[in-house]
N, C-alpha and C positions, 0 to 999 in steps of 0.2 A: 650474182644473184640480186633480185629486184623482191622487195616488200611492199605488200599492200596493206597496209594495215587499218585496225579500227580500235579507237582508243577513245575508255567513258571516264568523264569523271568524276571521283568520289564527292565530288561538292556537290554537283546539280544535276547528274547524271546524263551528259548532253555528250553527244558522238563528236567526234572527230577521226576524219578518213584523213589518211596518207598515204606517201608512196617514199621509199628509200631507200639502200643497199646498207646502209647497216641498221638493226631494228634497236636494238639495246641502245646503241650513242643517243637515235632519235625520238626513242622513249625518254629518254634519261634530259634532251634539251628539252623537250616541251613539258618534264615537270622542275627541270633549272629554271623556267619560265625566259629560254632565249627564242619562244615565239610568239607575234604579238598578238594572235589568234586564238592560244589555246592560255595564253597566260594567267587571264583571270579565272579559270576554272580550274586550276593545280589543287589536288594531286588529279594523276591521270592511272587507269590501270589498262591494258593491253587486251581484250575482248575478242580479237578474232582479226589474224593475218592469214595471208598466202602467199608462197610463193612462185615468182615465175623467173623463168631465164634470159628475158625480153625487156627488156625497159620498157619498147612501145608496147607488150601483151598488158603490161604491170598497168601500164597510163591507161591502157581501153579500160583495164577492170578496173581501175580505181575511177571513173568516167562513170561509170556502170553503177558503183556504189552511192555515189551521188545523185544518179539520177531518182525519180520518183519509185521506179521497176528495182531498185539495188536496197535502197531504203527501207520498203517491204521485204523485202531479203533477208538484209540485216534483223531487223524486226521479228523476222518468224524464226530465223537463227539464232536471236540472245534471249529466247524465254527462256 
């Protein structure tokens, strides 16, 4: 199984999209702060995954998420 995840954080409320097969490990590193991306915004909380059975389905929609069209999405998804 493949995760796509979207994670805000408690500091500045700023998203961060991923993609990963285990979601808890990868929650769990990017508030150990072992990513250099999400590190200065620790704590992170979990706001809205899905999954697929595709690795490449998982890549398009997390592709999707990032674009301008995904972003709006997200947006009308986390009021």
């Amino acid at each position: 199984m493949y995760y796509v995840y979207v994670i805000s954080s408690e500091k500045d409320n700023r998203l961060f999209k991923g993609l990963t097969n285990d979601l808890q490990k990868k929650i769990a590193q990017h508030n150990m702060g072992e990513h250099k991306e999400t590190k200065e915004h620790r704590p992170w909380v979990l706001v809205y995954s899905k999954v697929f059975t595709s690795r490449v389905k998982a890549k398009e929609y997390e592709n999707y998420l990032k674009a301008e069209e995904g972003m709006e999405f997200l947006k009308n998804k986390l009021k």
